[in-house]
VOBAFI-56999 format. One record per residue (C-alpha): residue number from 1; y, x, z. Coordinates in Angstrom, 2 decimals, m for minus. Layout:
<site mido="NUM" north="Y" east="X" up="Z"/>
...
END
This chain:
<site mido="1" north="0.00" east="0.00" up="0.00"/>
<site mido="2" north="3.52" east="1.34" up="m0.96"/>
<site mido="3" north="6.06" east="1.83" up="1.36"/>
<site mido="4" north="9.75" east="1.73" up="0.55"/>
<site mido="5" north="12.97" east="2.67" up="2.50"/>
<site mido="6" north="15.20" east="m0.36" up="4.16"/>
<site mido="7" north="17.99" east="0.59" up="1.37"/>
<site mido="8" north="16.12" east="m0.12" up="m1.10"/>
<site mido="9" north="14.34" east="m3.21" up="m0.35"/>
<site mido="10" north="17.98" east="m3.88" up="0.45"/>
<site mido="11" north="19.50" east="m3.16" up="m2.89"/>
<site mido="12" north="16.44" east="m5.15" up="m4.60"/>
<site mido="13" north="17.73" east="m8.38" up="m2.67"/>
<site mido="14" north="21.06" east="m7.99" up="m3.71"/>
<site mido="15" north="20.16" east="m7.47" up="m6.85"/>
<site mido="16" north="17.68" east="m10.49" up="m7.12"/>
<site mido="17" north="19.63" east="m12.75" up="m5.43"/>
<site mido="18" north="22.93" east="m11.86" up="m7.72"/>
<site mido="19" north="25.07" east="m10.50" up="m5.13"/>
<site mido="20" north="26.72" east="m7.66" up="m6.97"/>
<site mido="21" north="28.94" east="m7.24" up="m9.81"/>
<site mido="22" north="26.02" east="m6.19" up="m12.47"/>
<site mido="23" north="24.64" east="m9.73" up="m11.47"/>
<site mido="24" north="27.13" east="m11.81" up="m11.74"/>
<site mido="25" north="26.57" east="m15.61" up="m12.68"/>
<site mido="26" north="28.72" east="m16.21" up="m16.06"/>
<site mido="27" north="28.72" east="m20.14" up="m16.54"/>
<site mido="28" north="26.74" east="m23.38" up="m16.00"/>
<site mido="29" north="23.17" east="m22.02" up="m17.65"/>
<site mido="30" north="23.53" east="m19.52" up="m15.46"/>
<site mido="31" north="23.54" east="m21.39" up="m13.04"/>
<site mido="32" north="21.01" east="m23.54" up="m13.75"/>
<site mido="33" north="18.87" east="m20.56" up="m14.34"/>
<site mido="34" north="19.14" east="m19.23" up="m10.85"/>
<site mido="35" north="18.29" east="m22.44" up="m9.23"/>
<site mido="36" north="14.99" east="m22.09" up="m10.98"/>
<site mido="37" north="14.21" east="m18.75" up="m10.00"/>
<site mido="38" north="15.03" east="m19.42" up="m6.49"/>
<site mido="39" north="13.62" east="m22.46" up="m6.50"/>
<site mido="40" north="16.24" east="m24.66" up="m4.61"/>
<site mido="41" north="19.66" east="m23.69" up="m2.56"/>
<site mido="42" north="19.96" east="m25.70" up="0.38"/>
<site mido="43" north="22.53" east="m28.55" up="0.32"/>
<site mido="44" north="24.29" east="m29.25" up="3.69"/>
<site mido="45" north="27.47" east="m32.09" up="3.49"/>
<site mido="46" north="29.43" east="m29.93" up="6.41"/>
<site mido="47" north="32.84" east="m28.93" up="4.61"/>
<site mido="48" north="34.52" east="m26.64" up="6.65"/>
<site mido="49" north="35.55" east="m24.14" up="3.66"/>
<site mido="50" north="33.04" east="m25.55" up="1.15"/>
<site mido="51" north="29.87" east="m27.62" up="1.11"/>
<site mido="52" north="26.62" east="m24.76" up="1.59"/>
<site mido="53" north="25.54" east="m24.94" up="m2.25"/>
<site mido="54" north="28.77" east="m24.06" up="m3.54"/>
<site mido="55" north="29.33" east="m21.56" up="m0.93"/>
<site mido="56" north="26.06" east="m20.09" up="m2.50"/>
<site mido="57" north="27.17" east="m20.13" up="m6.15"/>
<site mido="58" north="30.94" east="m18.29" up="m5.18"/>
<site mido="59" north="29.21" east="m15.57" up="m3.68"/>
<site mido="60" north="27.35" east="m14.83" up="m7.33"/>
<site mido="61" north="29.97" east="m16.20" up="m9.92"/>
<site mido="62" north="33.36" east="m14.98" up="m10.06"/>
<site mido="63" north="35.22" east="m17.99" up="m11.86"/>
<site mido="64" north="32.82" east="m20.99" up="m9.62"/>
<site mido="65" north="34.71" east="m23.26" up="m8.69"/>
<site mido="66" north="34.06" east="m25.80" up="m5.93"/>
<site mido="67" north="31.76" east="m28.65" up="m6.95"/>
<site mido="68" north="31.53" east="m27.66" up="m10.09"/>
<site mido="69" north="27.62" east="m27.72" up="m9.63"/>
<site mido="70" north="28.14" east="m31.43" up="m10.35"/>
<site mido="71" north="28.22" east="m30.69" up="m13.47"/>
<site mido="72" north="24.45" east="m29.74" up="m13.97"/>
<site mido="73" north="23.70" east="m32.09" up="m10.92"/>
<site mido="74" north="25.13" east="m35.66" up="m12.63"/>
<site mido="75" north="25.97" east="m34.84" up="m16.10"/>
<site mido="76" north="23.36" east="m33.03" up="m17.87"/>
<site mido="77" north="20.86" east="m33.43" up="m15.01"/>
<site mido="78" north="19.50" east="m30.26" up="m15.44"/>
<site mido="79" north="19.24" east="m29.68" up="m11.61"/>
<site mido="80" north="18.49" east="m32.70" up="m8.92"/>
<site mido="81" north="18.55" east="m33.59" up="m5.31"/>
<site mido="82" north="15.52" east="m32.77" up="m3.38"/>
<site mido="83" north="13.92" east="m32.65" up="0.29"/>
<site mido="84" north="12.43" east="m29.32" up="m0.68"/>
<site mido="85" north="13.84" east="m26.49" up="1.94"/>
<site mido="86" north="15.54" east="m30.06" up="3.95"/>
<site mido="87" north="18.42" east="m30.99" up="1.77"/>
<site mido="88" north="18.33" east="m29.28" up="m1.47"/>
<site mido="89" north="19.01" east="m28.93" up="m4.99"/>
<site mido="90" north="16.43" east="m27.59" up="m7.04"/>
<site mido="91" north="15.58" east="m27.38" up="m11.08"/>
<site mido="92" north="14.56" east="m30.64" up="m12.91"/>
<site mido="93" north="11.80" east="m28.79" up="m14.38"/>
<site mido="94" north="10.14" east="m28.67" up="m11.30"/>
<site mido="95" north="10.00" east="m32.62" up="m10.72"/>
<site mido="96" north="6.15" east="m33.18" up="m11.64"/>
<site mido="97" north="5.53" east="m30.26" up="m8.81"/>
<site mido="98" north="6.67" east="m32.49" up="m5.78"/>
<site mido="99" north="4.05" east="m35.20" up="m6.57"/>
<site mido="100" north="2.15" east="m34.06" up="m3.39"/>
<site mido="101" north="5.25" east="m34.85" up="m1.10"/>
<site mido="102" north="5.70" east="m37.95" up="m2.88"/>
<site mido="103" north="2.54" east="m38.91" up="m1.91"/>
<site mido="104" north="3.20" east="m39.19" up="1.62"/>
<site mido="105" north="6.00" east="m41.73" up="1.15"/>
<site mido="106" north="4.19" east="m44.54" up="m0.37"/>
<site mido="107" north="2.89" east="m46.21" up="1.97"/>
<site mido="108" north="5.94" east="m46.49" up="4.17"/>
<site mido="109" north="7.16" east="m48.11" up="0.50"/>
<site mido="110" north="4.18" east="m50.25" up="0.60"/>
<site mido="111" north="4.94" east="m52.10" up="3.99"/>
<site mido="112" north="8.45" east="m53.10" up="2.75"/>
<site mido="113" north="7.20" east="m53.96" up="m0.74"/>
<site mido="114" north="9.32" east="m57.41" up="m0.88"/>
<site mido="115" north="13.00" east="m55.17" up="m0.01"/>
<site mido="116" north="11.57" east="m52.99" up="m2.57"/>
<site mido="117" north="11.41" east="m55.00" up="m5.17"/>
<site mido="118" north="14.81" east="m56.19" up="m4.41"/>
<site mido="119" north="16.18" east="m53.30" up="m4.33"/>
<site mido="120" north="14.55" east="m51.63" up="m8.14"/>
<site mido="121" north="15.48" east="m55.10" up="m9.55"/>
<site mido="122" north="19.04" east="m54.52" up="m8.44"/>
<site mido="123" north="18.67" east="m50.79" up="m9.60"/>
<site mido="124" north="17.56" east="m52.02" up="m13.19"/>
<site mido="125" north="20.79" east="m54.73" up="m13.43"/>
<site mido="126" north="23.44" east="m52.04" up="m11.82"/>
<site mido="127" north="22.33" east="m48.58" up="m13.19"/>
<site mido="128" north="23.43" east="m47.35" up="m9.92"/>
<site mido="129" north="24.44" east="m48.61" up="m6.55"/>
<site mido="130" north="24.92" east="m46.84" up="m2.57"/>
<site mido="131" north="23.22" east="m48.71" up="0.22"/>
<site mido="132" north="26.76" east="m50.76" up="0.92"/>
<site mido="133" north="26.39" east="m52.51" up="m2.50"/>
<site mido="134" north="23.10" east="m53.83" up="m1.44"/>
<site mido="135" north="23.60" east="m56.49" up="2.09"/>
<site mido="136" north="20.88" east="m56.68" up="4.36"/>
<site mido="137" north="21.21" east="m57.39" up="7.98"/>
<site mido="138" north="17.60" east="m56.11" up="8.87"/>
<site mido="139" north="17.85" east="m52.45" up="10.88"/>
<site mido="140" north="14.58" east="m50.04" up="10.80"/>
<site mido="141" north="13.64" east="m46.60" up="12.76"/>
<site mido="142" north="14.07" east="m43.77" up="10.63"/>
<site mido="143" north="13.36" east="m40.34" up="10.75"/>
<site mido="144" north="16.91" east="m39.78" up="12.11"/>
<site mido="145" north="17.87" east="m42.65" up="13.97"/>
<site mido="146" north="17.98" east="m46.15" up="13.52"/>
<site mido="147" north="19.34" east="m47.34" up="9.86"/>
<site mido="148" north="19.70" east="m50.82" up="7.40"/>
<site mido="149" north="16.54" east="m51.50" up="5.49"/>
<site mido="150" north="18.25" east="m50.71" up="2.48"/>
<site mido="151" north="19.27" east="m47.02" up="3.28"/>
<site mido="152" north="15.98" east="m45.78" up="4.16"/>
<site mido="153" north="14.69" east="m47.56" up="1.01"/>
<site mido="154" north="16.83" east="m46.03" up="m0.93"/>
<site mido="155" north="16.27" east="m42.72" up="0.78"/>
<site mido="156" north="12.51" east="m42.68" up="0.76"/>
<site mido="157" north="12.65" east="m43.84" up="m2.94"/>
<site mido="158" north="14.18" east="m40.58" up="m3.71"/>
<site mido="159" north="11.44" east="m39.07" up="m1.78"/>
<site mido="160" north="9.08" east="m40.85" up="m3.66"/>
<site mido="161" north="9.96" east="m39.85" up="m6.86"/>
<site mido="162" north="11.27" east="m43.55" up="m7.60"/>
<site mido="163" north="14.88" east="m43.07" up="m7.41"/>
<site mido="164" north="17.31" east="m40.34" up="m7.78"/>
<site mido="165" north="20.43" east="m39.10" up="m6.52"/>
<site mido="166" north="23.05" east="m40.52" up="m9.65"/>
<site mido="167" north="26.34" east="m39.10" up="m8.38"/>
<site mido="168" north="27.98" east="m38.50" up="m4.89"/>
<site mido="169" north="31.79" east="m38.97" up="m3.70"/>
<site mido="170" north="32.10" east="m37.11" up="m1.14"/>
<site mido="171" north="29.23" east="m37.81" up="1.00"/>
<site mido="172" north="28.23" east="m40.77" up="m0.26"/>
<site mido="173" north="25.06" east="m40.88" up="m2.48"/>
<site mido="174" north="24.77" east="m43.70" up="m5.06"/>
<site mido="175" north="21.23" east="m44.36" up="m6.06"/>
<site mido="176" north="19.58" east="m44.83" up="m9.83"/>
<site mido="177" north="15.90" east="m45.43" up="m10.73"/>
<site mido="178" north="14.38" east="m42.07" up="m11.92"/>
<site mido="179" north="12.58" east="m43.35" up="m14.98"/>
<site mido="180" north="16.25" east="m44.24" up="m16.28"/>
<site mido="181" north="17.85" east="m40.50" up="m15.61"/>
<site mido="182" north="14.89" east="m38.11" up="m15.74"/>
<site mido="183" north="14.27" east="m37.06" up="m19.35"/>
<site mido="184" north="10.89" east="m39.08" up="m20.09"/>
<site mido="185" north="8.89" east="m36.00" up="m21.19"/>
<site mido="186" north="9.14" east="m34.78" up="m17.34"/>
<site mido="187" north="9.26" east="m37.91" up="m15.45"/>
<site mido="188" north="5.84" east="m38.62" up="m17.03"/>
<site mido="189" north="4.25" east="m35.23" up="m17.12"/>
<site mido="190" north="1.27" east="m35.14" up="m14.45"/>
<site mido="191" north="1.24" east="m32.92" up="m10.94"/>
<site mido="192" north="m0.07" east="m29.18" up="m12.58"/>
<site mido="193" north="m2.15" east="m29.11" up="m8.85"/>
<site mido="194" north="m6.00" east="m29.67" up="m8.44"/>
<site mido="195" north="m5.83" east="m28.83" up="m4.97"/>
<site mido="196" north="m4.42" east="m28.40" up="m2.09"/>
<site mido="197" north="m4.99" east="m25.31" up="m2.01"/>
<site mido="198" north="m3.54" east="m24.47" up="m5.25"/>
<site mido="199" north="0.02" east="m26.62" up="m3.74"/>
<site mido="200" north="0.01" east="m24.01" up="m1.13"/>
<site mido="201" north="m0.30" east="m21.40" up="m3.18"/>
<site mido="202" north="2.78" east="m22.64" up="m5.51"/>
<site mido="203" north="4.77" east="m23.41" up="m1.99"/>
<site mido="204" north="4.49" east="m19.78" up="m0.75"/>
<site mido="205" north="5.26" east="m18.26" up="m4.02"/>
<site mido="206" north="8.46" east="m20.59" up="m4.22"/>
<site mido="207" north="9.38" east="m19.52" up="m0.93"/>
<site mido="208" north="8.78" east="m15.81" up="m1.87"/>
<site mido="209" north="11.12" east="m16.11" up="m5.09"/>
<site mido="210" north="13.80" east="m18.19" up="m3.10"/>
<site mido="211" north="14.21" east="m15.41" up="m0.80"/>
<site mido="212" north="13.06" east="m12.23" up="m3.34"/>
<site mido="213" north="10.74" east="m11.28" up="m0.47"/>
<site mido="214" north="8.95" east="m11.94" up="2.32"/>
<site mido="215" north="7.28" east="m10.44" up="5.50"/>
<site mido="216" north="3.76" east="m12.26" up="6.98"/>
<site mido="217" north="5.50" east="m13.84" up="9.93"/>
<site mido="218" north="6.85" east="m17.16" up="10.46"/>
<site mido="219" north="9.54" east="m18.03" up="8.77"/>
<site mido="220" north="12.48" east="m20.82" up="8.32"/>
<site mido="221" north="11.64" east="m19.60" up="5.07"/>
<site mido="222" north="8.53" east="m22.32" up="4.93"/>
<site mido="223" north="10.87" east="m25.01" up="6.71"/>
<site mido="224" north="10.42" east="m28.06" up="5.32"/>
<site mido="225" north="7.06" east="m28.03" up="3.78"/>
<site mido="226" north="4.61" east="m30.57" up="5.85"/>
<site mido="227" north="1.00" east="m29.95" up="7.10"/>
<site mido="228" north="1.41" east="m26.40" up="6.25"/>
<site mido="229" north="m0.03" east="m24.24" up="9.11"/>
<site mido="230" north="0.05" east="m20.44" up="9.70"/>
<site mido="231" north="m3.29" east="m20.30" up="8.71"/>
<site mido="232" north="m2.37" east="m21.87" up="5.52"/>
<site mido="233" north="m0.07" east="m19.69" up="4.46"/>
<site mido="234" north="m1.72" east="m16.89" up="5.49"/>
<site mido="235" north="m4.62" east="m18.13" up="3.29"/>
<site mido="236" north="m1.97" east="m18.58" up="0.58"/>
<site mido="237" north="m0.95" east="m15.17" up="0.75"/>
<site mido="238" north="m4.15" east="m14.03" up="0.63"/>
<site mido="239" north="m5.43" east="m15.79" up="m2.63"/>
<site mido="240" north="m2.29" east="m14.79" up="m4.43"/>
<site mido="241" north="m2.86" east="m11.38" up="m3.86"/>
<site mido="242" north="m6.30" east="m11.18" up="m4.62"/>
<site mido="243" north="m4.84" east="m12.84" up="m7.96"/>
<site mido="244" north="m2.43" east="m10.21" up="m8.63"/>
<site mido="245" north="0.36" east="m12.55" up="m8.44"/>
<site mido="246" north="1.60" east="m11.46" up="m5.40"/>
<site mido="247" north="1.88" east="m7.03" up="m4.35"/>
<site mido="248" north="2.17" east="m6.43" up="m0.63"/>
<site mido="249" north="4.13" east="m3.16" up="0.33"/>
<site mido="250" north="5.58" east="m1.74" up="3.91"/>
<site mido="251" north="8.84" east="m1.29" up="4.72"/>
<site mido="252" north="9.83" east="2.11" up="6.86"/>
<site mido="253" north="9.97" east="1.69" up="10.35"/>
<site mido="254" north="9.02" east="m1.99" up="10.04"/>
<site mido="255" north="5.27" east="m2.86" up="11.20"/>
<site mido="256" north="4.86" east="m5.73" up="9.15"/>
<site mido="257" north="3.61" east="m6.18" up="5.54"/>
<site mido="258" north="5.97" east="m7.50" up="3.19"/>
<site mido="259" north="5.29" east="m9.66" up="m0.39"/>
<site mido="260" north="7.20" east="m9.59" up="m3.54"/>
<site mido="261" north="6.14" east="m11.38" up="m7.21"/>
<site mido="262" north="4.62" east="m8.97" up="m9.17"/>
<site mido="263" north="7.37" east="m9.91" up="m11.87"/>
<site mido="264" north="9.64" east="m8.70" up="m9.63"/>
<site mido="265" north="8.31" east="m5.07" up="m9.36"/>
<site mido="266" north="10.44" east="m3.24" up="m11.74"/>
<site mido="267" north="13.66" east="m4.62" up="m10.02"/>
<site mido="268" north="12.33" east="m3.41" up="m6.89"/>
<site mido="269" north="11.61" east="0.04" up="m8.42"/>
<site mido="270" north="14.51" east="1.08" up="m10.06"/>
<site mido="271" north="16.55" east="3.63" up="m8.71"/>
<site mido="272" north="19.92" east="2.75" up="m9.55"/>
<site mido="273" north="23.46" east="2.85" up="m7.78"/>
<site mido="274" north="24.05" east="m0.32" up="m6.55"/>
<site mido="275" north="27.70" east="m1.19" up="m8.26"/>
<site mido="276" north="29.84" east="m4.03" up="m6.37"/>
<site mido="277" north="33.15" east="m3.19" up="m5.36"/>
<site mido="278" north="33.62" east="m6.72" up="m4.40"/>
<site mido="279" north="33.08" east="m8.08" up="m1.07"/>
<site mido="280" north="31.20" east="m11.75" up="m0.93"/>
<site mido="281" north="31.19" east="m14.33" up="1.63"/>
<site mido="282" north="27.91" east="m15.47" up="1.87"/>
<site mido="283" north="26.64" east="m19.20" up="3.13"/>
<site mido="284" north="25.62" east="m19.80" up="6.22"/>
<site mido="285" north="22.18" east="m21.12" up="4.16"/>
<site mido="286" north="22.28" east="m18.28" up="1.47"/>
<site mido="287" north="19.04" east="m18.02" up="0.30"/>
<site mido="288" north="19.03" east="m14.15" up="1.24"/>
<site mido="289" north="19.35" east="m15.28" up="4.74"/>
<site mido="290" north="16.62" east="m17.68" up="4.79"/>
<site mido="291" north="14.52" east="m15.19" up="7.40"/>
<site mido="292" north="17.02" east="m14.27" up="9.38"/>
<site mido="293" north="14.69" east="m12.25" up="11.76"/>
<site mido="294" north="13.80" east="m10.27" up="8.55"/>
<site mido="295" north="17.58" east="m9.68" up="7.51"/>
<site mido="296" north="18.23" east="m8.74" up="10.83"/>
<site mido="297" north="15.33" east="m5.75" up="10.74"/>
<site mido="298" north="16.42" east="m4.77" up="7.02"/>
<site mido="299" north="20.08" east="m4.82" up="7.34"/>
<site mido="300" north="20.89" east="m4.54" up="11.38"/>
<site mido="301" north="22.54" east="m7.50" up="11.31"/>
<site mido="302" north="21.89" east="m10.66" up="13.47"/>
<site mido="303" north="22.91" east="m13.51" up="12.09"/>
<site mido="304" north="22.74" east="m17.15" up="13.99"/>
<site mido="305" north="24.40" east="m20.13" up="12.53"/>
<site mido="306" north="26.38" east="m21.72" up="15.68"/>
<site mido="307" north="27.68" east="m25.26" up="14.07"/>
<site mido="308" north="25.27" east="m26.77" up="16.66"/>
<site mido="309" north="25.91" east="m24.51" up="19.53"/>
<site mido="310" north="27.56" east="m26.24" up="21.93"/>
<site mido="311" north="31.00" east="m24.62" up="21.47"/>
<site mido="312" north="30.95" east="m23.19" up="25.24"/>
<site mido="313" north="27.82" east="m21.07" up="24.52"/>
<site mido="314" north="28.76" east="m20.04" up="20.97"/>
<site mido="315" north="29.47" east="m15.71" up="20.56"/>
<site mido="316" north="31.29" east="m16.52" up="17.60"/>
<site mido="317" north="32.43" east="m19.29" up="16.22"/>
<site mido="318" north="31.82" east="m23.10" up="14.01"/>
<site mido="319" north="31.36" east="m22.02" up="10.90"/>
<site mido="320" north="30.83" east="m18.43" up="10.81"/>
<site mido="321" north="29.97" east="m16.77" up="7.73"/>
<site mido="322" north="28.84" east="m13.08" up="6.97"/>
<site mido="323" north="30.38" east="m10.30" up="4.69"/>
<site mido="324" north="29.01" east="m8.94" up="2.75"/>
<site mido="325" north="29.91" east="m5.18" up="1.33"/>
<site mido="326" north="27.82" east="m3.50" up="m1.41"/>
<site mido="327" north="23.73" east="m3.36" up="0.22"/>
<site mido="328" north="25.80" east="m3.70" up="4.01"/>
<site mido="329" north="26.64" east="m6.63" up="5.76"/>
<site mido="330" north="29.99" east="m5.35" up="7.37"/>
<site mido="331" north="31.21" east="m8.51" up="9.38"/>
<site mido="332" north="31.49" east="m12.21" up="10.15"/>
<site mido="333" north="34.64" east="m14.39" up="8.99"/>
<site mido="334" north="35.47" east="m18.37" up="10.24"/>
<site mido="335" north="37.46" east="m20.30" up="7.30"/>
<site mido="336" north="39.05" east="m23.68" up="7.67"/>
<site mido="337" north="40.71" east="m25.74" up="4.84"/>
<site mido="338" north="43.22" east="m28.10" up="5.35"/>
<site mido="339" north="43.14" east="m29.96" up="1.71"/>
<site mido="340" north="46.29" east="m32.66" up="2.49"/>
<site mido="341" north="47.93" east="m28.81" up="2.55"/>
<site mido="342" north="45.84" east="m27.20" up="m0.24"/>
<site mido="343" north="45.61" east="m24.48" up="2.99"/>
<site mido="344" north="42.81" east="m22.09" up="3.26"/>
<site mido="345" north="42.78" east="m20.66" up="6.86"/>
<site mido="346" north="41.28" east="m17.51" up="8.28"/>
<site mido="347" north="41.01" east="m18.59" up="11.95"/>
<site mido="348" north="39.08" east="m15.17" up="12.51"/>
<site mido="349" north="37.34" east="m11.58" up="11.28"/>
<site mido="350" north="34.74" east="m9.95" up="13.54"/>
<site mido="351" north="33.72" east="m6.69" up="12.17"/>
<site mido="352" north="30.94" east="m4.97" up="13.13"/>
<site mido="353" north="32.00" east="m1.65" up="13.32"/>
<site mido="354" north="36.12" east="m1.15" up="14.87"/>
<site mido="355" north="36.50" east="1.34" up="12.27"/>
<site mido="356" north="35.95" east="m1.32" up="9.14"/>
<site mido="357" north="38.90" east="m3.26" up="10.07"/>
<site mido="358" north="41.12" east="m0.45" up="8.36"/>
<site mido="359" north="38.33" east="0.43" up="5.92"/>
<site mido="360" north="38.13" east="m2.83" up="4.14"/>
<site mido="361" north="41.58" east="m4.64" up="5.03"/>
<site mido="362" north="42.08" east="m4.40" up="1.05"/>
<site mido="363" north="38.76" east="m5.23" up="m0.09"/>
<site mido="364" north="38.66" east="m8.30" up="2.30"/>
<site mido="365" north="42.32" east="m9.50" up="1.66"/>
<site mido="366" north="40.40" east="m9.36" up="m2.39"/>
<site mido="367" north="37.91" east="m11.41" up="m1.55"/>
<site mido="368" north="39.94" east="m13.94" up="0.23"/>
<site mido="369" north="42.21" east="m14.45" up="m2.75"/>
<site mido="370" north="39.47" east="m15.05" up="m4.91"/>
<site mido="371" north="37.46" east="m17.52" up="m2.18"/>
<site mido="372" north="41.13" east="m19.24" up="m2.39"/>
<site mido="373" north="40.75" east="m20.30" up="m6.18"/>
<site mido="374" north="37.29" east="m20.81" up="m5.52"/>
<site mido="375" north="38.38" east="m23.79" up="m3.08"/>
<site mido="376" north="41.17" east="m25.21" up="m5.11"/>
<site mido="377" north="43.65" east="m23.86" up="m2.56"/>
<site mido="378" north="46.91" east="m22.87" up="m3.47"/>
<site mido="379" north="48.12" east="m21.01" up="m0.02"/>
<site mido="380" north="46.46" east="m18.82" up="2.51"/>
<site mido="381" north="47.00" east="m18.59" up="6.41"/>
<site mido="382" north="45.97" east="m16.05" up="9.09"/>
<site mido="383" north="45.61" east="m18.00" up="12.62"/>
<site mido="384" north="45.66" east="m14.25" up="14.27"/>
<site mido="385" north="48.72" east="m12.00" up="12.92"/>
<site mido="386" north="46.82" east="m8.77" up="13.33"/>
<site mido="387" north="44.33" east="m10.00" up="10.10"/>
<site mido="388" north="47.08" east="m10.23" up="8.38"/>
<site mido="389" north="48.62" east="m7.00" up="8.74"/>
<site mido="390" north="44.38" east="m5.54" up="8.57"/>
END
């Protein structure tokens, strides 16, 4: 088994995941592109400086602007919304591969088959409709909290591959029957799995690519996949190897084995100069960040997303995001937007060395002008004078 140094299994992620300037994403394809190789980015409706999937897409393409992923969400449908990692958005190519998860949504269907009825009948007459267009009075448990009939109908029809997501405004989804948006050739082609085994093995190998790599522990990498056990995936992991889809190395001074896609070897290999002289500001659910225990060993940087911290116990902040600075992740910034304002606000920079707050005053100050277009804002604020002057 190979080993490789920490710098370079940190220069492959950057590269993979499209985090430095020779990687740049150029334009909507592009887009679309990456979602498929990394499976899914993680949608999250929090807006403190930008909603988590476009947060992800600034970090990679210089002229993204915010919500622009609509675009290939609701126009050309090229990408969809998905419970894949939670919340997410993944490639519409992938639709006959969730059939497995779909499964386990029927029968809820089933028991409300009269409201369901109602509710596609509507769908057919309407095109699309939110739960608000639809009244019912009747109130069910759901899986987070108690909601109308209607919602959670709506909801698990998405789950079950019935329904889509048509459009959003703001937060709120409006709902269209899938057979009407979904191109016909892939709403109708059948599950590629014969197993469950073989599911597994395409769930770890998506997991693998979202990330670039992975080590054999557990993971928030594998959040979100159901009746998937530690056994399983190390069974998974196991069978892809001895299939040569997966290549296991070591990382120095890391005692765990690690497991990259085989078509992702040369990338890994080459011995190049990593070239980014811009700094990024990455998500708080960047897929490089996934495995944050991993990130933490790799880069020396620990990383924990405090938005549900109670705000007495937090060590940093709401919505703290990291910097990152060629293969180094330097520091942690909190952003705030007022939009009545068009305001973008830097409420506050913790570097993690004293000596970077000189070193990268102008490469920051860079990077906040362009997250400012990025957001549509037109002026920028420093809550603490002291970032200001770097």
């Amino acid at each position: 088994m190979k080993t490789y140094t920490k710098q370079q299994v940190r220069n492959y992620l950057i590269r993979y995941q499209g985090l430095c300037d020779e990687s740049d994403l150029k334009d909507d394809q592009d887009i679309c592109d990456f979602v498929k190789k990394v499976g899914c980015i993680q949608f999250d409706p929090l807006d403190a400086a930008g909603r988590n999937a476009d947060l992800v897409l600034q970090a990679r393409m210089k002229n993204y602007r915010r919500d622009e992923l609509y675009r290939s969400l609701y126009d050309n449908r090229q990408l969809f919304d998905c419970w894949d990692k939670n919340m997410s958005i993944c490639s519409v190519m992938d639709w006959p591969c969730f059939e497995p998860f779909r499964e386990r949504y029927r029968p809820w269907l089933k028991k409300h088959e009269a409201t369901v009825q109602e509710v596609t009948e509507y769908l057919r007459i309407h095109e699309w409709a939110c739960s608000t267009d639809m009244e019912s009075s009747e109130r069910v448990t759901w899986h987070y909290g108690e909601q109308s009939l209607v919602r959670a109908i709506l909801e698990c029809m998405c789950y079950s591959g019935d329904a889509i997501v048509h459009h959003k405004v703001g937060t709120r989804r409006y709902y269209g029957l899938a057979e009407n948006w979904i191109d016909a050739d892939i709403y109708q082609k059948p599950c590629p799995f014969q197993s469950v085994q073989d599911y597994h093995e395409w769930l770890v190998l998506r997991r693998i690519n979202s990330v670039g790599c992975l080590w054999d522990r557990p993971s928030d990498a594998f959040l979100g996949i159901y009746d998937f056990k530690s056994a399983d995936r190390k069974e998974a992991l196991k069978r892809l190897c001895e299939k040569g889809i997966l290549i296991s190395f070591q990382v120095t001074d890391i005692p765990a084995v690690f497991y990259i896609d085989r078509s992702s070897m040369p990338l890994l290999e080459e011995d190049a100069e990593l070239h980014s002289r811009n700094m990024r500001i990455l998500a708080p659910l960047d897929n490089m960040l996934w495995d944050r225990r991993m990130i933490e060993a790799l880069f020396d940087f620990r990383y924990r997303w405090e938005v549900y911290v109670p705000a007495k116990q937090r060590q940093y902040g709401y919505y703290v995001m990291p910097l990152l600075y060629r293969d180094m992740l330097i520091g942690r910034i909190e952003l705030k937007t007022d939009r009545a304002t068009s305001t973008l606000i830097v409420k506050r920079v913790w570097w993690e060395k004293q000596s970077y707050a000189n070193r990268y005053d102008k490469t920051l100050n860079r990077c906040l002008k362009r997250f400012l277009t990025y957001n549509r804002c037109t002026q920028l604020v420093f809550e603490q004078e002291e970032l200001q002057n770097g």
